[in-house]
C-alpha positions as CSV (number, residue, x, y, z in Angstrom):
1,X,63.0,-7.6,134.2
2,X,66.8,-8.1,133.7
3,X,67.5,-8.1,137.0
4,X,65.1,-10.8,138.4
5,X,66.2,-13.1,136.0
6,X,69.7,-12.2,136.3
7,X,69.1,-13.3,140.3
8,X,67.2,-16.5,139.0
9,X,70.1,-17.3,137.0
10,X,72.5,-16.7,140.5
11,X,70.2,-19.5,142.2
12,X,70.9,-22.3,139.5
13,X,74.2,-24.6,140.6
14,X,77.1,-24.1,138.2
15,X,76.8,-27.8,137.4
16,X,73.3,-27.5,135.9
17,X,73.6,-24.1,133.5
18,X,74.9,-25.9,130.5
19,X,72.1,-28.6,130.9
20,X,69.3,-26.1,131.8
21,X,70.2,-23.2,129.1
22,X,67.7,-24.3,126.7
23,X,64.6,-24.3,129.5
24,X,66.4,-20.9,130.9
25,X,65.7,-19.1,127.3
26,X,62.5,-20.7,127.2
27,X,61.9,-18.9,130.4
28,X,63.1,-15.5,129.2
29,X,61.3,-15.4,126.1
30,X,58.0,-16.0,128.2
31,X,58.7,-13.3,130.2
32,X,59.7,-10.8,127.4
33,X,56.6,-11.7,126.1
34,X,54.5,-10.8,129.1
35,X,56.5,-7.9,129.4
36,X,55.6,-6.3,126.3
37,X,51.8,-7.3,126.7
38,X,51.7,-5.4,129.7
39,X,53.4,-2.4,127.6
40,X,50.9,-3.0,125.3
41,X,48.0,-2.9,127.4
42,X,49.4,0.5,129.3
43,X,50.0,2.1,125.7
44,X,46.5,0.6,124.4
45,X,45.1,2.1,127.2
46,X,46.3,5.4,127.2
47,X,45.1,5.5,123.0
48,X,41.7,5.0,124.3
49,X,41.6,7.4,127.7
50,X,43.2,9.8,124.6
51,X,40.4,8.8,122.1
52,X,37.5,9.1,124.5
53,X,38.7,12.7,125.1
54,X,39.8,14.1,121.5
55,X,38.5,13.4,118.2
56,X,41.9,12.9,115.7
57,X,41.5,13.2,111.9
58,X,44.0,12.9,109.3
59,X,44.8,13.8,106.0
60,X,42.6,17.8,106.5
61,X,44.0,19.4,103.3
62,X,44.3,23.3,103.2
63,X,41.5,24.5,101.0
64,X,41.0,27.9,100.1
65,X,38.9,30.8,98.2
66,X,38.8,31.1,94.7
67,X,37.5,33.5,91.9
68,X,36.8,33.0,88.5
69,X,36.9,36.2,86.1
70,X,35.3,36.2,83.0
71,X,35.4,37.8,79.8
72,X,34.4,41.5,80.1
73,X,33.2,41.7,76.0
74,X,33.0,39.5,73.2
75,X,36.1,39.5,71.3
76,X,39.5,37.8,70.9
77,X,42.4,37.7,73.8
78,X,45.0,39.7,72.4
79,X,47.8,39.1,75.3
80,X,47.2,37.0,77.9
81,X,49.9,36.9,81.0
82,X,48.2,34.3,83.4
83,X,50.6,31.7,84.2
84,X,49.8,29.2,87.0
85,X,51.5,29.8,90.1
86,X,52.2,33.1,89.5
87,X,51.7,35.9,92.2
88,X,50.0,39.3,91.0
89,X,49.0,42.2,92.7
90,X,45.6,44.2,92.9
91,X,44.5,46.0,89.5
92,X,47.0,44.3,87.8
93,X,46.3,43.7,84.0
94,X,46.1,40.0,83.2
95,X,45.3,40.2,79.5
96,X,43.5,42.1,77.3
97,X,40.4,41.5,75.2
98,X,39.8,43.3,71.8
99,X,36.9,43.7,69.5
100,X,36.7,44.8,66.1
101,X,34.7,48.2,65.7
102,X,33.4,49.5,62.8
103,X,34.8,52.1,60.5
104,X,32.0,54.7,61.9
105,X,33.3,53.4,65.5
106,X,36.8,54.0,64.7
107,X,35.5,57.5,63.7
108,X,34.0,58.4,66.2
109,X,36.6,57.3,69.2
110,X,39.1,59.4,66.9
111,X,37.2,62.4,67.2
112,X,36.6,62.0,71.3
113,X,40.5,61.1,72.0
114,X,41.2,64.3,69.8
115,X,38.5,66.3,72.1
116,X,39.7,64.7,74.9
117,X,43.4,65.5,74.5
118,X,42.6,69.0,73.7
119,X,40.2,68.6,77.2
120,X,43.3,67.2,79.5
121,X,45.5,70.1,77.7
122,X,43.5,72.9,78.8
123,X,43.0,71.1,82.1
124,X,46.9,70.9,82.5
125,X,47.0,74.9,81.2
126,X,44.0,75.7,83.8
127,X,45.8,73.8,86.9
128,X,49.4,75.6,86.1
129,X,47.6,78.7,85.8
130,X,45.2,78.1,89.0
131,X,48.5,76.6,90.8
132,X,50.1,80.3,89.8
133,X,47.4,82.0,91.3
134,X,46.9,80.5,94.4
135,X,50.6,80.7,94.8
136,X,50.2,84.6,94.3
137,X,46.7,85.0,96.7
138,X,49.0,83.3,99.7
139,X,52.3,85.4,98.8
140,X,49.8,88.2,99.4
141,X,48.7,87.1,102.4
142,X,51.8,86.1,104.1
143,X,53.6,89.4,103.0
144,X,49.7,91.3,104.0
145,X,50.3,89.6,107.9
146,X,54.4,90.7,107.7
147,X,53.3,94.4,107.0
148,X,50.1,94.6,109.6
149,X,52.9,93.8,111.8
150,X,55.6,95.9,111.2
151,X,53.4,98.7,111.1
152,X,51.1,97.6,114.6
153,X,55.1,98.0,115.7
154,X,56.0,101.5,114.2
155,X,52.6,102.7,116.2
156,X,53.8,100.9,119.6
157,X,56.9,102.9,119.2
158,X,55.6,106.1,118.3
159,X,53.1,105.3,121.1
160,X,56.2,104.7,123.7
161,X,58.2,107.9,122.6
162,X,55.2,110.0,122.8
163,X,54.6,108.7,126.5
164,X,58.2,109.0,127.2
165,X,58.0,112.6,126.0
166,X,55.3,113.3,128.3
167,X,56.9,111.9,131.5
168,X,59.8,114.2,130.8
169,X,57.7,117.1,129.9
170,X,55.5,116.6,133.3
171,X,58.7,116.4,134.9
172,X,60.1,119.6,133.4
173,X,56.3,121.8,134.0
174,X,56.9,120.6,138.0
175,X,60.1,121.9,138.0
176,X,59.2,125.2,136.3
177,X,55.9,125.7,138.0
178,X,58.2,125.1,141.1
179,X,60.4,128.0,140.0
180,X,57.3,130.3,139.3
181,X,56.9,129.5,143.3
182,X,59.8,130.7,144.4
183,X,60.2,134.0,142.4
184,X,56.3,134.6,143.9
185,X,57.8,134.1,146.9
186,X,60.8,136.4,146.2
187,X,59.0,139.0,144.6
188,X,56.3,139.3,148.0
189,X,59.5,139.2,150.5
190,X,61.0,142.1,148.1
191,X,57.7,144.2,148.3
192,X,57.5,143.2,152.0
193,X,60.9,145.0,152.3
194,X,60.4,147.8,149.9
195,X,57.3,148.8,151.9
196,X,59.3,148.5,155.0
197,X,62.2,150.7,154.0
198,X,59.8,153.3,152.1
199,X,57.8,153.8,155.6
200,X,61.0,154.1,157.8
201,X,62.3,156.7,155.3
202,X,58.8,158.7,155.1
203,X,58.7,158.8,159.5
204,X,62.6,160.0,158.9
205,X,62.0,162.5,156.9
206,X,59.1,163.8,159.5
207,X,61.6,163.8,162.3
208,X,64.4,165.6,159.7
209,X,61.8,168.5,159.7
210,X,61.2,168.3,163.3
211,X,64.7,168.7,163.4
212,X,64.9,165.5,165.7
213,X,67.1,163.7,163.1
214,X,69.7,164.5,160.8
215,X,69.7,164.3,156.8
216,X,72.2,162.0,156.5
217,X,69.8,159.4,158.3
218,X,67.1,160.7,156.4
219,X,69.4,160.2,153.0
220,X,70.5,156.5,154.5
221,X,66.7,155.4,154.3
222,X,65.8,156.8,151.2
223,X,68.9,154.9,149.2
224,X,67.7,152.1,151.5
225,X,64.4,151.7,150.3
226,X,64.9,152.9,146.3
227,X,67.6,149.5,146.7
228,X,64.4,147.7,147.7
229,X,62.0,149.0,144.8
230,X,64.9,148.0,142.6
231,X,64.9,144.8,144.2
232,X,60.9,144.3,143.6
233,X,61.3,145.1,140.0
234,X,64.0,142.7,139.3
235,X,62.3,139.7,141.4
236,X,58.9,141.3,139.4
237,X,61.0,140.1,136.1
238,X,62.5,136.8,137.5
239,X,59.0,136.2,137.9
240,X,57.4,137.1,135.1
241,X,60.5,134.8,133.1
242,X,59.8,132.0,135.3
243,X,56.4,131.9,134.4
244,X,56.9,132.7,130.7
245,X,59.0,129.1,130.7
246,X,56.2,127.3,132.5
247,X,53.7,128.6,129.6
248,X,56.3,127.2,127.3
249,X,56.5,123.9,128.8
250,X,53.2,124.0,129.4
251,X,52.4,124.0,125.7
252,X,55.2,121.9,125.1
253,X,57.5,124.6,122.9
254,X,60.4,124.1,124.8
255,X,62.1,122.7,127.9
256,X,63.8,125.0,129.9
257,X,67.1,122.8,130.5
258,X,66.5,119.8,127.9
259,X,66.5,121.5,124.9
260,X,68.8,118.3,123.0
261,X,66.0,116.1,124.2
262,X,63.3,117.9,122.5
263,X,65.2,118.0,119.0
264,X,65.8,114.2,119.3
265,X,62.2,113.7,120.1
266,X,61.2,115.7,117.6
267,X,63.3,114.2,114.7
268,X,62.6,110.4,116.1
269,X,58.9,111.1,116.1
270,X,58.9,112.4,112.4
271,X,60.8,109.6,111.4
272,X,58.5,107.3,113.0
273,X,55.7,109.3,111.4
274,X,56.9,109.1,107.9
275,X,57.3,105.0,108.5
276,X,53.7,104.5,109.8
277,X,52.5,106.2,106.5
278,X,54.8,104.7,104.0
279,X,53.8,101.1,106.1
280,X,50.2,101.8,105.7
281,X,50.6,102.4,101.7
282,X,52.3,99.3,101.5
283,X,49.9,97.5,103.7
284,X,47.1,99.3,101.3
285,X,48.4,97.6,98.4
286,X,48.8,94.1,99.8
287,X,45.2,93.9,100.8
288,X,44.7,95.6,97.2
289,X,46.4,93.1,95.5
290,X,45.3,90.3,98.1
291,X,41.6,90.8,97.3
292,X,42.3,91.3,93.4
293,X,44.5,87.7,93.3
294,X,41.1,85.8,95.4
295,X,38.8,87.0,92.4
296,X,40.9,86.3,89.8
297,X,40.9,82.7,91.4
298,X,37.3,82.2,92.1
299,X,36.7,82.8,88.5
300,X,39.4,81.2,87.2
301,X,37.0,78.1,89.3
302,X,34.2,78.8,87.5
303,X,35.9,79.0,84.0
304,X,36.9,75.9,84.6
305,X,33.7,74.6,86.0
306,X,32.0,75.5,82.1
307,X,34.9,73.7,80.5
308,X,34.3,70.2,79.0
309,X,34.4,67.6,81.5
310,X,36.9,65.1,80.4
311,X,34.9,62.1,82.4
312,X,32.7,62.6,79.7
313,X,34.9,62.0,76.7
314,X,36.4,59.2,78.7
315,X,33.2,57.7,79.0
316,X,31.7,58.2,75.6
317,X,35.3,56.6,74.4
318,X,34.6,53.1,77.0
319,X,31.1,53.0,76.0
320,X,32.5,52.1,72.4
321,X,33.8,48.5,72.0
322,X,37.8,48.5,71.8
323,X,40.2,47.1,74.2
324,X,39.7,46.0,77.7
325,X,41.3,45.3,80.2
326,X,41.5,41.6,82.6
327,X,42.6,42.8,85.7
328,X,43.4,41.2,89.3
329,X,40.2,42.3,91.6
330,X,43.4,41.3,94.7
331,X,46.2,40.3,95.6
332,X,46.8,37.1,94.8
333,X,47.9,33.6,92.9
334,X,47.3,32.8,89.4
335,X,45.3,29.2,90.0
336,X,43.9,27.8,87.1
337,X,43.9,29.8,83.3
338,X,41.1,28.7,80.6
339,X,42.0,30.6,77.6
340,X,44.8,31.4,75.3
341,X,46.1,34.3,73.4
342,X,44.5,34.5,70.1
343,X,41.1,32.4,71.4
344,X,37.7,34.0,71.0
345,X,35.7,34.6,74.4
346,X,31.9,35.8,74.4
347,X,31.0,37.6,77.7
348,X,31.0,36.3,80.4
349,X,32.7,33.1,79.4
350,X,35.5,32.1,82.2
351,X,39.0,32.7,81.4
352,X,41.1,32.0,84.5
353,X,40.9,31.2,88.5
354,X,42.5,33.6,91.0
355,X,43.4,32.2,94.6
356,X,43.5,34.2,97.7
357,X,46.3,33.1,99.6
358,X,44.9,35.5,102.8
359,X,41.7,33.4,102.7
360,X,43.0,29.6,103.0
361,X,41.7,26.7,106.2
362,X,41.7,23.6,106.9
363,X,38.4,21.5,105.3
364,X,37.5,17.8,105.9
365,X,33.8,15.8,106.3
366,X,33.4,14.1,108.9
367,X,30.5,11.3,110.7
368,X,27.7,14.0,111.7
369,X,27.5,12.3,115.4
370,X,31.3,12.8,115.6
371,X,30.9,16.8,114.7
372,X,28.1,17.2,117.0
373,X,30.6,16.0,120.1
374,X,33.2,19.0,118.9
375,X,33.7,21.5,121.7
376,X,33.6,24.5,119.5
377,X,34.7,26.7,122.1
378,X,38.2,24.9,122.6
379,X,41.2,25.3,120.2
380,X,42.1,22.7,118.0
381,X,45.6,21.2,117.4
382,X,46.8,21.5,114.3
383,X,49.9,19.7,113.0
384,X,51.4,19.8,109.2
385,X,52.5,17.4,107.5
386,X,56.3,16.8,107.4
387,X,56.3,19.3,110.6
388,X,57.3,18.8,114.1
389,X,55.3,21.8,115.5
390,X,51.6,21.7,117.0
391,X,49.9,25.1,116.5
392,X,46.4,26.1,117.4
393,X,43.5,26.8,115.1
394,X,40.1,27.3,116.0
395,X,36.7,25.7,114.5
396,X,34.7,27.7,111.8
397,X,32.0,26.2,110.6
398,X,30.2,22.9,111.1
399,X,27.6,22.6,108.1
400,X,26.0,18.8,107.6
401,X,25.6,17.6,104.3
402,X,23.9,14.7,102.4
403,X,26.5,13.7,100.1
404,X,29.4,15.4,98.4
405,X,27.1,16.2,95.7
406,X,26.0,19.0,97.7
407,X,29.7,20.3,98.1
408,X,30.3,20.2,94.7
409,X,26.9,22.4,93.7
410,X,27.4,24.1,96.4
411,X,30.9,24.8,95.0
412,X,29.6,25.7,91.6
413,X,26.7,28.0,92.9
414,X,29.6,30.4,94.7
415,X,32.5,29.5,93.2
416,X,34.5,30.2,96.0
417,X,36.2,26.8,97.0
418,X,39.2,25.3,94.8
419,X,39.3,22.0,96.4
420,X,36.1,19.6,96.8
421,X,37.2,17.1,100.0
422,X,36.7,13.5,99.0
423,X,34.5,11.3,101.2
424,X,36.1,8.1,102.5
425,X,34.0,5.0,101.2
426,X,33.5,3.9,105.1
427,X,31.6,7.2,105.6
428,X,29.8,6.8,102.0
429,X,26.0,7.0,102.5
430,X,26.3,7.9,106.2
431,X,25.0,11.3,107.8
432,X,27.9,13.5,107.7
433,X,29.1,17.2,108.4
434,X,31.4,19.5,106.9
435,X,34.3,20.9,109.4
436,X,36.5,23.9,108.8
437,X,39.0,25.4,110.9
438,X,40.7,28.4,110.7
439,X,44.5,28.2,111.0
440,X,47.8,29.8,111.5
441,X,49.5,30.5,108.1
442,X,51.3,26.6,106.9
443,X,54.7,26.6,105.8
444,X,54.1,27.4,102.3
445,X,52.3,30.1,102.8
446,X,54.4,32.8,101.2
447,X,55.5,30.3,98.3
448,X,52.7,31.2,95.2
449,X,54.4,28.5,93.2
450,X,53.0,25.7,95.6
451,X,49.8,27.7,95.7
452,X,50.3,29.4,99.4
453,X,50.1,25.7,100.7
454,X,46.9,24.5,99.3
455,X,46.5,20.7,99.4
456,X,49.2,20.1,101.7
457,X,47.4,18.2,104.6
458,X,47.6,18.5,108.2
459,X,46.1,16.4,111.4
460,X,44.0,18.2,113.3
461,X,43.1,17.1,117.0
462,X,39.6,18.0,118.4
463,X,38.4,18.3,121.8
464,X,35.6,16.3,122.6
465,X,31.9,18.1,124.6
């Protein structure tokens, strides 16, 4: 726009600017006029493609649910620490009520807090003594497991020597029987040769008297074959020896060259013998002790089991009237208190307003034809107050409603709203419908002074059907 008039300027002579100025800022005007018309009309435009696709409303304020607790007895608030704004926990104590008992009353709770401290002392006796025993019954059993053990292992070693002692004792009968062989053997080759010699000398001795030989031949083979009969008798006792060590090793007496290993054997497998049985006592007298422990504990149980129950002192002591206790049913904000210290409550009667800051949205009413063109299924745009951001919430409930007489008894019938949204007059008397929409957490969320944000308003931008 600067530019053409800048060139409309160019085409004026020099001689006529001064005396055309006035009609030249006529001119511009005009056209800065039309100029911002036409910005206008694009911006107009877009407001309405915008509004024919979105429903906008402003000024939603955060509402949220409330609870109202009541007075559990008749009575008088004897401390009250409700403060508006405050943040409390749940099962917090937020006062106490009190009611005057009777003299036969006051009696009578004396005796059952008397029973019921000597009740909660034998309990406290009876769990120190049961925690004792169960702490014996699983000593028992841990050492019972330690010993079954040690003692399968004394039997695997006695059970390894003793094998060990047979491989060496096969080993040994082989090599004896083996030895038995061999003197058999020499004791036949020596009877062989003894029979031998005694037959030459007897067909000598026929010639000697023939007188075909001489007696010193005749003499040669006798001394020949009395050395062999010698010679049978001492392979005859080589023989039976041999054979008396076989029968030894046999019966496992003695070992004919191992003599050292049989006396270790011996003295390892008596040692190992006197350990299994001193390990089975001991194991005896775990389980013993093991089984005696779990009976002392199952009737320690049912001791216990006849003794006076303590929930019923407790509740013979709550059913008469005394103190009780206001406490927070969750976590939440001290709203709105009704009472004081000192006033007197009847049952029932409100006495303060708890918010729940984890159960807050956004509320407004709205034309009932403008609800019904809502696209439910779409997110809506939500944008705080005195915030830049845009976050999404999404659309709870639509509910139509004749009037906000209806919001306010249906407020009092549940008690679970603490704001009641106002009704602009242009919508008064029209068909309208309540909105709500569930949103991300506002700024004040975690602030229980400013009530976790309620009231604070927000637009919110809906999507149109």
């Amino acid at each position: 726009m600067t530019d053409l008039l800048k060139d409309k300027e160019f085409l004026i002579p020099a001689d006529t600017v001064e005396k055309n100025s006035g009609k030249s800022n006529s001119l511009l005007l005009a056209a800065m006029f039309v100029a911002l018309g036409a910005t206008a009309t694009v911006v107009g435009a877009t407001s309405i493609g915008y509004r024919l696709t979105n429903i906008v409303v402003e000024n939603v304020a955060i509402n949220g649910r409330i609870v109202r607790l009541t007075s559990p007895i008749n009575g008088t608030i004897q401390a009250f620490y409700a403060k508006p704004g405050v943040a409390v926990k749940s099962g917090q104590v937020l006062g106490r009520v009190n009611t005057q008992a009777t003299f036969q009353e006051q009696n009578q709770t004396q005796q059952l807090n008397l029973q019921l401290q000597k009740a909660q002392d034998e309990r406290v006796r009876w769990q120190l003594e049961h925690s004792h025993l169960a702490g014996e019954v699983q000593s028992y059993a841990t050492q019972l497991v330690g010993a079954r053990q040690s003692l399968n292992l004394f039997k695997n070693q006695l059970q390894n020597l003793e094998n060990q002692y047979l491989a060496v004792q096969g080993v040994d009968i082989n090599l004896s029987r083996e030895t038995v062989n061999q003197q058999q053997a020499a004791v036949d080759a020596a009877i062989a040769k003894a029979t031998s010699a005694k037959a030459d000398y007897q067909r000598y001795q026929q010639l000697l008297a023939a007188g075909a030989v001489s007696k010193q031949q005749v003499d040669k083979l006798r001394f020949t074959w009395e050395s062999a009969a010698a010679e049978v008798k001492q392979t005859q006792a080589n023989l039976r020896s041999a054979q008396a060590v076989l029968n030894a090793s046999q019966k496992g007496v003695a070992f004919s060259k191992q003599d050292r290993f049989a006396d270790s054997f011996a003295e390892r497998r008596a040692k190992l013998l006197q350990a299994i049985q001193e390990q089975q006592i001991h194991v005896n007298t775990l389980e013993s002790k093991l089984a005696s422990g779990k009976q002392q504990l199952n009737h320690s149980l049912k001791v216990s089991q006849n003794k006076p129950n303590q929930a019923i002192f407790t509740k013979e002591i709550g059913n008469i009237p005394q103190f009780q206790a206001i406490t927070a049913p969750f976590t939440g904000v001290i709203y709105s208190t009704e009472r004081e210290q000192g006033e007197q409550v009847n049952q029932g009667q409100p006495v303060l307003t708890l918010l729940d800051c984890n159960d807050l949205w956004l509320e407004t009413v709205i034309r009932s034809d403008d609800a019904s063109r809502i696209d439910t299924q779409k997110p809506v745009k939500v944008k705080f107050a005195g915030e830049t951001q845009i976050l999404s919430g999404e659309v709870d409930i639509i509910q139509p409603i004749s009037s906000i007489q209806g919001i306010e008894e249906r407020s009092k019938l549940t008690q679970v709203q603490a704001l009641l949204p106002t009704i602009p007059a242009n919508l008064v008397g029209k068909p309208l419908a309540r909105v709500t929409v569930k949103m991300p957490p506002p700024p004040a969320h975690t602030q229980s002074q400013r009530f976790c944000g309620l009231g604070h308003t927000a637009t919110l931008t809906f999507s149109k059907k």
